[in-house]
N, C-alpha and C positions, 0 to 999 in steps of 0.2 A: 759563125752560125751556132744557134744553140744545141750541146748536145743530142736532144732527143728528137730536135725537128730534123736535124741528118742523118740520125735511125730513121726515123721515118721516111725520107724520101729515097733513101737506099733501100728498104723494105719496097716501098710502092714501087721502086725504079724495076726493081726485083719480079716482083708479083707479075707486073705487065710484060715482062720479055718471057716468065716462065709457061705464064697462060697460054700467051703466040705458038710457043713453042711446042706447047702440049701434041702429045702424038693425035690425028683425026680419029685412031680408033679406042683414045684411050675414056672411059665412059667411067665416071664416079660413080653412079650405081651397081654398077660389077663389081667395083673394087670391094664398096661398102657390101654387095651380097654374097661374095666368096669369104669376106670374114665372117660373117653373122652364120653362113651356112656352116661353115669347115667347123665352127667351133661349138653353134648351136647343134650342129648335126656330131659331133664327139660328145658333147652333153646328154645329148636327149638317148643315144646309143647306150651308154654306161649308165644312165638310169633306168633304160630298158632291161637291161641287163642284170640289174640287182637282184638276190634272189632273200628276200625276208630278212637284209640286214640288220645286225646287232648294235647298240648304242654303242660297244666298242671300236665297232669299223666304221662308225661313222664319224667316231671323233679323229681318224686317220686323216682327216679334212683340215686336224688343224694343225700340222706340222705342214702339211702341203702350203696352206695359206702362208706362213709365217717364212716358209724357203721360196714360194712365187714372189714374196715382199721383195725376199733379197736377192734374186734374180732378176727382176727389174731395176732397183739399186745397181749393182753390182754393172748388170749388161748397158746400161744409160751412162753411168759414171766412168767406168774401164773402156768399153766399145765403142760407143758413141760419142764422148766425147776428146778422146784420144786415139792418135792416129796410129794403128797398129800394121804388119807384117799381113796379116791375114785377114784382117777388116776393115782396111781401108779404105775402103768402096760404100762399108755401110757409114762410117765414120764422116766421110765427104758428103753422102746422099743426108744424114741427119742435120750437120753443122752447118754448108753450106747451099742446102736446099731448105730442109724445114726452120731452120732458126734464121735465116736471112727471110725466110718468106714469114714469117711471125715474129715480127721483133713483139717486145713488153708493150711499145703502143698500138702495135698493128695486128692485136689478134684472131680478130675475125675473121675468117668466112663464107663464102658467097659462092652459090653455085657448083656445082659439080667438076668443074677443073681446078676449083682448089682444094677438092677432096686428095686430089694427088701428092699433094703437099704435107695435107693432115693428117692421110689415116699413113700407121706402119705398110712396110709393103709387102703384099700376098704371103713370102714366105715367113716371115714375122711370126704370125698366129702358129703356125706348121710347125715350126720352130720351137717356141716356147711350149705347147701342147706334147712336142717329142723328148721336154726334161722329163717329164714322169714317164716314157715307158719302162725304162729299167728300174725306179721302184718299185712301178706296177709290177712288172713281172716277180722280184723278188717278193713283195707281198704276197703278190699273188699263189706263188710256190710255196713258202715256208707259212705263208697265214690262212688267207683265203679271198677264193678270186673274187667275193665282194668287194674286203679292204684293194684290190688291185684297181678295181674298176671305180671306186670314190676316187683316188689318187687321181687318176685319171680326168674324171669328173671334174675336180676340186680346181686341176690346172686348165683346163679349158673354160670355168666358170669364173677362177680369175684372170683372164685374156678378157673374157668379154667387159668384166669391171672396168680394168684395167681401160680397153679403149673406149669404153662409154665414158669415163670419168675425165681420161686426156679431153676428146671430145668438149665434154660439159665443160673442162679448162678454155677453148677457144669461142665459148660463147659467151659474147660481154653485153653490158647494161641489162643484168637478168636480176632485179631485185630480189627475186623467189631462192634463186641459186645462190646467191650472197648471203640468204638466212639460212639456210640448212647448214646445220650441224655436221662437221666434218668435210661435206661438201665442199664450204665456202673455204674449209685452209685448203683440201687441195688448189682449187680453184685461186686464193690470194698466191698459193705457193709458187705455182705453174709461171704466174705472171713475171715474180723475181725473177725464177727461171729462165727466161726469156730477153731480160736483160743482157747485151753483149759483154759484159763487164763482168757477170756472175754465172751464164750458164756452165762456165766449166767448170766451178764450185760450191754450188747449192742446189738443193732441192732438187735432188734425182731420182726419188717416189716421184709417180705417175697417179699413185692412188693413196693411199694412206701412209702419212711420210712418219713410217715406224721407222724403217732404219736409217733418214735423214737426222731421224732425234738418236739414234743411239749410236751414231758413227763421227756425228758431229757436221755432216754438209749440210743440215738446217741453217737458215737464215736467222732463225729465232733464238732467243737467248734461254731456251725451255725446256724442261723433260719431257716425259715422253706425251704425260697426260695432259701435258699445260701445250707441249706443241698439237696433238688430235685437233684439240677444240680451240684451238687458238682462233680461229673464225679469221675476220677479214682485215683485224688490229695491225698495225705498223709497230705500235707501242715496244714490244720487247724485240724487236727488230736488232742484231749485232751493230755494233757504231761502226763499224768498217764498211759493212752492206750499206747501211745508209748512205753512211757519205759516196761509197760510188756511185748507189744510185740516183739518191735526189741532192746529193753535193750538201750535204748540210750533215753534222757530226752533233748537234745538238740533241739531246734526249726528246726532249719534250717538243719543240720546234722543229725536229729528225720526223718525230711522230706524225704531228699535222702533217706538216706537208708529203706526208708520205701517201697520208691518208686519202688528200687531196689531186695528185697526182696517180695515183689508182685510181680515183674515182671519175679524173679525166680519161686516162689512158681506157677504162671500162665503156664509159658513153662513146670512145667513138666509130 
């Protein structure tokens, strides 16, 4: 049987016993509106909050930004996909719940009980939103409780990128989302990703795969600025990735068909 058609039918076999299974009281729109509150409502507090902030404290935003990069790196590659002493539970619910239920062909979709699959779970958001309290506070003490409350800000504004962006990765055949700049690598990235053969070593940005290009789990053969905008190309694609993924080791032939086979896996 051809490789990808028995990902796929173990994905669909998957999906449908997961669906069954789903608890009567568990409702995708709660899940989707405990994230969107817990972090818009942390957001919109610490911008209430602010009292006449200085261009100083606001650039406190960008060391936040650049450690929530690699805190999703970091927590996706180490926790999620390795099975550890004290994470093992998240490691099992990521690997063999959301990557069996999203293989690279089967990304979409549908309806509110596969939001259970999709979105991170409840404590996720809580979680990553509680790495900056103790910045905050230290800012907040020795600087000022402005700079505390960006910090703040800054990590619950990237949670929400963060799961818009995975998100916008499980939506395929979107012409519009395949041209936006930046968008469309995460979006090509996400896809690799999801490959059974690569997820445990490429592409573990969620959103902007800064520290896939400077750690080396990128799929791409590129620096930092050439992998951003790398958009939806297969072209500089590593010849190892290729060939597990579309079995061809050819550069140029590696390409196409790579290209082509995304562009199947997206329409369906």
């Amino acid at each position: 049987m051809d490789k990808d058609l028995h990902i796929e039918e173990r994905s669909r076999a998957f999906r449908d016993e997961y669906v069954a299974t789903t608890p009567r009281w568990y409702r995708g729109e709660l899940h989707l509106a405990f994230t969107l509150l817990f972090t818009g409502g942390v957001f919109a507090y610490c911008l209430w909050s602010l009292d006449h902030p200085t261009l100083a404290e606001w650039l406190a935003i960008v060391p936040m930004l650049l450690f929530g990069n690699w805190a999703e790196w970091a927590a996706h590659r180490y926790l999620l996909h390795r099975p550890t002493r004290w994470f093992k539970a998240v490691y099992k619910r990521h690997v063999a719940v959301h990557h069996l239920f999203f293989a690279h062909n089967t990304l979409e979709y549908r309806g509110q009980k596969h939001w259970r699959a999709l979105l991170f779970p409840p404590f996720a958001p809580v979680l990553f939103v509680g790495t900056a309290l103790l910045p905050a506070l230290l800012l907040g003490h020795f600087w000022s409780r402005n700079a505390g409350y960006i910090v703040v800000l800054a990590m619950a504004g990237y949670y929400l990128m963060y799961e818009g962006l995975h998100t916008l990765s499980h939506v395929v055949d979107s012409p519009l989302l395949d041209a936006l700049p930046l968008v469309n690598t995460v979006r090509r990235m996400h896809v690799i990703h999801h490959h059974p053969e690569l997820m445990g070593t490429r592409n573990f940005n969620l959103t902007f795969p800064i520290c896939d290009a400077l750690f080396g789990t990128s799929d791409l053969d590129k620096g930092l600025f050439g992998t951003l905008f790398n958009g939806m190309s297969h072209a500089a694609m590593k010849s190892e990735d290729r060939r597990r993924m579309f079995g061809d080791d050819s550069s140029t032939q590696g390409a196409r068909s790579g290209e082509q086979s995304a562009d199947a896996a997206a329409s369906r």
